[in-house]
C-alpha positions in Angstrom: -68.3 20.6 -10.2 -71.7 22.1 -9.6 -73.5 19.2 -11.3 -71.4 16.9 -10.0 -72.9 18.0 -6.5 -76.4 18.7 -7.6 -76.5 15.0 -9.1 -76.0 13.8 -5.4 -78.3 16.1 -4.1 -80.8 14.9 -6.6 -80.2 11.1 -5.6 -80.8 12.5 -2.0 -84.3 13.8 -2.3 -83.7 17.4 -3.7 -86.3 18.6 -5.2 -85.7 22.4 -5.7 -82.2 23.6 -6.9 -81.6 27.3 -6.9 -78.2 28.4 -7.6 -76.7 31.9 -6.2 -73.3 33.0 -7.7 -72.2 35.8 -9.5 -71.7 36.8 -13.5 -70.2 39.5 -15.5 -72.1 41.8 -17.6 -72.3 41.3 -21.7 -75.2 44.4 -21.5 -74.8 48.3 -20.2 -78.1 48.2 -18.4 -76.8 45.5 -16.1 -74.2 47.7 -14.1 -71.9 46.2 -11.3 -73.7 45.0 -8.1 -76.9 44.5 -9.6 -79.2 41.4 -8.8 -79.8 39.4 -12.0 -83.0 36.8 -11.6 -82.0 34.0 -14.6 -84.6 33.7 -17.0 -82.6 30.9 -19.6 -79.4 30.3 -20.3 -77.4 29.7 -23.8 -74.9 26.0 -23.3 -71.7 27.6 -23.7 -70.0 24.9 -21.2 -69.1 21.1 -21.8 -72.0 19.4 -19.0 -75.6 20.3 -20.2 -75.1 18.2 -24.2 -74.7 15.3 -21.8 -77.9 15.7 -20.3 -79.8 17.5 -23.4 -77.2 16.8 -26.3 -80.0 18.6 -28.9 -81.0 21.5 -27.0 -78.5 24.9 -26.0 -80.8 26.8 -24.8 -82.5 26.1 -21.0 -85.1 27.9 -19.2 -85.7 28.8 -15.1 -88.3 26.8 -13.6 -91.2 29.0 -13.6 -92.5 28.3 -10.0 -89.1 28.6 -8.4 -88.0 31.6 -10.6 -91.3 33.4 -9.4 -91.1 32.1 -5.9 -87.4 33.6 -5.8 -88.5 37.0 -7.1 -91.2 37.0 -5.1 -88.9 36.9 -1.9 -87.0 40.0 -3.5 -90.0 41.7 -3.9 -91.3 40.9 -0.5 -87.7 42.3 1.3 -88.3 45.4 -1.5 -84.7 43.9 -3.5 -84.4 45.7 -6.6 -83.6 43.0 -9.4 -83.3 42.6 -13.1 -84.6 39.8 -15.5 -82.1 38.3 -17.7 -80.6 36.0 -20.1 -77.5 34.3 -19.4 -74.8 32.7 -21.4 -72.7 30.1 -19.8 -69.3 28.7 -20.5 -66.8 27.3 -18.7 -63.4 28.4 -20.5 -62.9 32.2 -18.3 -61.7 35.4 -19.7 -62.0 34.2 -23.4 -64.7 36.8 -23.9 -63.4 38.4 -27.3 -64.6 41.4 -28.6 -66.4 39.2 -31.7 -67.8 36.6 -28.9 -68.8 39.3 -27.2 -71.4 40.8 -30.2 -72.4 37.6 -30.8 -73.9 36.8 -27.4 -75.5 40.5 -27.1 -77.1 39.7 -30.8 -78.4 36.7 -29.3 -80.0 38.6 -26.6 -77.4 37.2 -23.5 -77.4 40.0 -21.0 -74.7 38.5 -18.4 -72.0 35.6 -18.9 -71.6 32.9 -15.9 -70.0 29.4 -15.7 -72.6 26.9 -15.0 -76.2 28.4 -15.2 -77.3 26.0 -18.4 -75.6 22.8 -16.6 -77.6 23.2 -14.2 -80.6 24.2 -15.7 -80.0 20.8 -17.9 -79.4 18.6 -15.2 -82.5 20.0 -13.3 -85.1 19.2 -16.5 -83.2 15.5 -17.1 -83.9 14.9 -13.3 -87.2 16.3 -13.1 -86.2 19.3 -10.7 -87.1 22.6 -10.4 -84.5 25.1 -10.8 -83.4 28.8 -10.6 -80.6 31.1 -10.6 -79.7 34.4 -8.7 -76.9 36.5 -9.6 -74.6 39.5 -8.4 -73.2 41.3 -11.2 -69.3 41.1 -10.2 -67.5 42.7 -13.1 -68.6 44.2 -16.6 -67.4 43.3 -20.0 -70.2 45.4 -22.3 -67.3 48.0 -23.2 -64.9 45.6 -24.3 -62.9 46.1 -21.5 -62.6 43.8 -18.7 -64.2 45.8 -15.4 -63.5 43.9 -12.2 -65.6 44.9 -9.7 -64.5 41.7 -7.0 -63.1 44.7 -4.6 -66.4 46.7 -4.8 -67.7 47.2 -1.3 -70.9 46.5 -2.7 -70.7 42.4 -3.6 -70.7 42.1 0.1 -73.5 43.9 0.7 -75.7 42.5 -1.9 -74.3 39.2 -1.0 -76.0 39.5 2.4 -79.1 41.2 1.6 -79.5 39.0 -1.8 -78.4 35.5 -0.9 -78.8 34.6 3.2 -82.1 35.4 3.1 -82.8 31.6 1.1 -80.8 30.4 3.8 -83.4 31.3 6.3 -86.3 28.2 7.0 -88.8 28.5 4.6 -92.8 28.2 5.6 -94.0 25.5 3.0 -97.0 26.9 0.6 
C-alpha cells in the first residue's frame, strides 16, 4: 500500500520521500520509544524484487537521511542509527528468524522500509525513514508497548515537526 501511494506521488512531481512509522526491536540497545534514523533495510516483503529483483539489501538516501537527523539534532532529539529488516507477513518473528536477522546485523523489524527504499532508487528519488520503537521482540517475547504513554509523545516531538514548511537549502 505504501508504494502503491509513493508511485503516484512520484508520477506527481515528488521528489523526496521520507517515511515515519514505527518498528519493533530485534536488538536490546533499541528500548521502547526510541527514535530509530534508517540507515538500510534487508527485503523481507513481496514489493522491492519487483523494482530491484537482484538486490535485498537497500540503503537511506544520504542527503535526506542527513538532512532528517540534522533536524533531530537541531530540536536536541535523541536518536539511534539502525538497520532495519522489512517484511510484510506480522508476528511471524520466530525465535530462529529472530537470530538470524540479529546475525545479520538488523536492529529493528518494520513492514515496508526496503519497498520503499526500492521504489525510491528505481524512480530516482531520495528517500528516508524515521522510526518509533513500538514494541520489543530481542527477548523472545513479544513486548507491546502500543499503550505506552510515550508513542504519543515522541510521535509529536519526532514526526510533526517534517510537517512544518521547510526553508529550501
Amino acid at each position: 500500500m505504501a508504494v502503491l501511494s509513493l508511485e503516484r506521488l512520484a508520477a506527481s512531481g515528488a521528489q523526496e520521500i521520507l517515511t515515519l512509522g514505527f518498528c519493533g526491536s530485534l536488538n536490546p540497545e533499541f528500548r521502547l520509544a526510541s527514535a530509530v534514523s534508517v540507515t538500510k533495510a534487508l527485503a523481507a516483503e513481496g514489493t522491492s524484487g519487483h523494482y530491484c529483483p537482484r538486490q535485498k539489501f537497500f540503503r537511506a538516501s544520504g542527503p535526506l537521511q542527513k538532512s532528517v537527523e540534522n533536524v533531530l539534532k537541531g530540536k536536541r532529539l535523541p536518536f539511534l542509527r539502525g538497520a532495519t529488516v522489512s517484511m510484510d507477513a506480522p508476528f511471524r518473528e520466530t525465535p530462529a528468524w529472530l537470530r538470524k536477522m540479529r546475525g545479520k546485523g538488523m536492529d529493528v523489524v518494520d513492514m515496508e522500509a526496503s519497498a520503499v527504499f526500492a521504489m525510491a532508487r528505481f524512480c530516482g528519488l531520495q528517500a528516508a525513514a524515521l522510526m518509533i520503537v513500538s514494541d520489543e521482540l530481542f527477548s523472545g517475547r513479544w513486548a507491546n508497548g502500543f499503550a505506552d504513554p510515550r508513542l504519543e509523545e515522541r510521535i509529536r516531538d519526532y514526526f510533526l515537526p517534517f510537517f512544518e514548511e521547510r526553508n529550501p537549502g
